[in-house]
C-alpha positions as CSV (number, residue, x, y, z in Angstrom):
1,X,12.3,19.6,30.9
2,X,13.3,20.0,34.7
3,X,11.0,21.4,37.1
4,X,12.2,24.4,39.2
5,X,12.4,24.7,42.7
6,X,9.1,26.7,42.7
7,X,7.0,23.9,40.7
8,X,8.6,21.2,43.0
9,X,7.3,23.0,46.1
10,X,4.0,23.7,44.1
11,X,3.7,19.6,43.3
12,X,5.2,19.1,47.1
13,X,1.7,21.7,48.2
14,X,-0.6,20.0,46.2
15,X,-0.1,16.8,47.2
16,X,0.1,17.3,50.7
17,X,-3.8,19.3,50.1
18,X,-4.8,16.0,48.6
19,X,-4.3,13.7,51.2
20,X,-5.0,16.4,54.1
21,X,-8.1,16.8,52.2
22,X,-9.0,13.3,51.0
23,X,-12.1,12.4,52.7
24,X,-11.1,8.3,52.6
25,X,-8.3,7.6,55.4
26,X,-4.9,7.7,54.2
27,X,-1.8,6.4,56.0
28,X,1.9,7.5,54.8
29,X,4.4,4.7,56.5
30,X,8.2,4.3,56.3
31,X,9.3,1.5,54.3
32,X,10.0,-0.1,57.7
33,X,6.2,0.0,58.7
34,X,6.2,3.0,61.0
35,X,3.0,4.8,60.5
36,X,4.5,8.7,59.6
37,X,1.5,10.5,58.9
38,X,-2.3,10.3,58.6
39,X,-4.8,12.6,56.9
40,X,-7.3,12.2,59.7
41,X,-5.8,11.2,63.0
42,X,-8.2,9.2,64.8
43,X,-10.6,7.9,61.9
44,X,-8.8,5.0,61.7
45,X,-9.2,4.3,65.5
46,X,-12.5,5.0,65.2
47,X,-13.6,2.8,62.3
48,X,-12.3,-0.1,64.5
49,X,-13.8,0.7,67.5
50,X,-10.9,2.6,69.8
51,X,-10.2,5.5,70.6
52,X,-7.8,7.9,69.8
53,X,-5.2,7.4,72.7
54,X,-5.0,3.5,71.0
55,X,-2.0,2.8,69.3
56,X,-3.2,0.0,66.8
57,X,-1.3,-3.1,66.4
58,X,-2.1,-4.4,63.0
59,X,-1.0,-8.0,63.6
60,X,-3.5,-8.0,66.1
61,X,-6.7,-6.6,64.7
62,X,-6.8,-8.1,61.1
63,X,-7.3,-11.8,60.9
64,X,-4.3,-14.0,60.3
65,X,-5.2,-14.0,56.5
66,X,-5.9,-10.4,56.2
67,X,-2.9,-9.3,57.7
68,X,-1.0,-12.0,55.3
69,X,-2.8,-9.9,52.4
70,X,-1.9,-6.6,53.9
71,X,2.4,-7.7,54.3
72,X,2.5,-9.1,51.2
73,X,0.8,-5.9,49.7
74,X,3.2,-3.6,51.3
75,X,6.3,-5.5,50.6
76,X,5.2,-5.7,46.8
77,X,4.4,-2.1,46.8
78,X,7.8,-1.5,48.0
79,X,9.6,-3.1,45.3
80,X,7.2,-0.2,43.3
81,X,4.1,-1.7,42.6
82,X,0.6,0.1,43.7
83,X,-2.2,-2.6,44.4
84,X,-5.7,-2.9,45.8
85,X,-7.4,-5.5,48.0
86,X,-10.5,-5.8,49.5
87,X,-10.1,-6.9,53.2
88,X,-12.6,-7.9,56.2
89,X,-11.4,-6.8,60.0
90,X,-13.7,-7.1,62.7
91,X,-14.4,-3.9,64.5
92,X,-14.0,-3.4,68.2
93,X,-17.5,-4.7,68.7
94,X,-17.3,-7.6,66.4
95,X,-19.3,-6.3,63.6
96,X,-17.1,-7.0,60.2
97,X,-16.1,-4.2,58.4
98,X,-15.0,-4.5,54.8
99,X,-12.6,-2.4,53.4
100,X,-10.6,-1.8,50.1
101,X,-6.8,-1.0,50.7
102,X,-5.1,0.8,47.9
103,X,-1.3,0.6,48.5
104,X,1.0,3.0,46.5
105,X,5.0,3.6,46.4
106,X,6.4,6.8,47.0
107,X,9.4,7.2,45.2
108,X,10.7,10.3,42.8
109,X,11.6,8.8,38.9
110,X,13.5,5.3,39.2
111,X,14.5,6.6,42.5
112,X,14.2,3.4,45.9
113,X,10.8,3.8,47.0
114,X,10.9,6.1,50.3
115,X,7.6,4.9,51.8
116,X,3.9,4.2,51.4
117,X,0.6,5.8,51.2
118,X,-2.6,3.2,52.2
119,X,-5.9,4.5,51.2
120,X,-8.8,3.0,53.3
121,X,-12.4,2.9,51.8
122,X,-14.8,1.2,54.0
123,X,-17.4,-0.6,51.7
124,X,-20.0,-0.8,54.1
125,X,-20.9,2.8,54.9
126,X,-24.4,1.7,55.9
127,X,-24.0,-0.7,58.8
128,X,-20.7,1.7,59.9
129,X,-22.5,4.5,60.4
130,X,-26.2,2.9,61.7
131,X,-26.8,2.8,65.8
């Protein structure tokens, strides 16, 4: 059975509500690497420590074997795999932060995946959020 054009831009809605809405981070990047969207603008900036005007540099923020984890993630996610991994980065400050990064293709049927959504969770709420 086919969707019509109607569903597809009801499916297209909904999804775009979910991650707008989604109260974790989630990051939408080009198979490339380009970051294309994100649900909350500056949360990411500010669960490392900078602020918004920042433009984040991966490579430089995550420790070499985090940002090993992180490639390797996204270049098995696009070849259409979804994965998760827990990560530590240090924030701005120095304070580790741990995370769990949930990587997942975006790509219609058997279709070349077209990018990649990145949901962060930072696991410890506690110390994030404490003076």
């Amino acid at each position: 059975m086919k969707a019509n054009k109607n569903t597809e831009s009801n499916l297209l809605h909904s999804y775009s509500a979910l991650a707008a809405y989604h109260p974790n981070i989630i990051i939408l990047f080009s198979p490339n690497g380009e970051i294309i969207s994100k649900n909350h603008s500056d949360d990411i900036n500010e669960l490392l420590g900078y602020s918004p005007n920042n433009k984040l540099d991966f490579k430089e923020i995550f420790s070499k074997h985090a940002y090993r984890t992180f490639e390797s993630a996204f270049k098995r996610t696009l070849k259409g795999k979804s994965e998760s991994h827990e990560i530590e980065i240090n924030h701005k400050d120095s304070e580790i932060l741990y995370l769990n990064t949930t990587f997942i293709p975006i790509k219609e049927g058997k279709n070349a995946v077209e990018g990649v959504y990145l949901i962060i969770i930072l696991l410890n709420k506690k110390a994030y959020n404490s003076p």
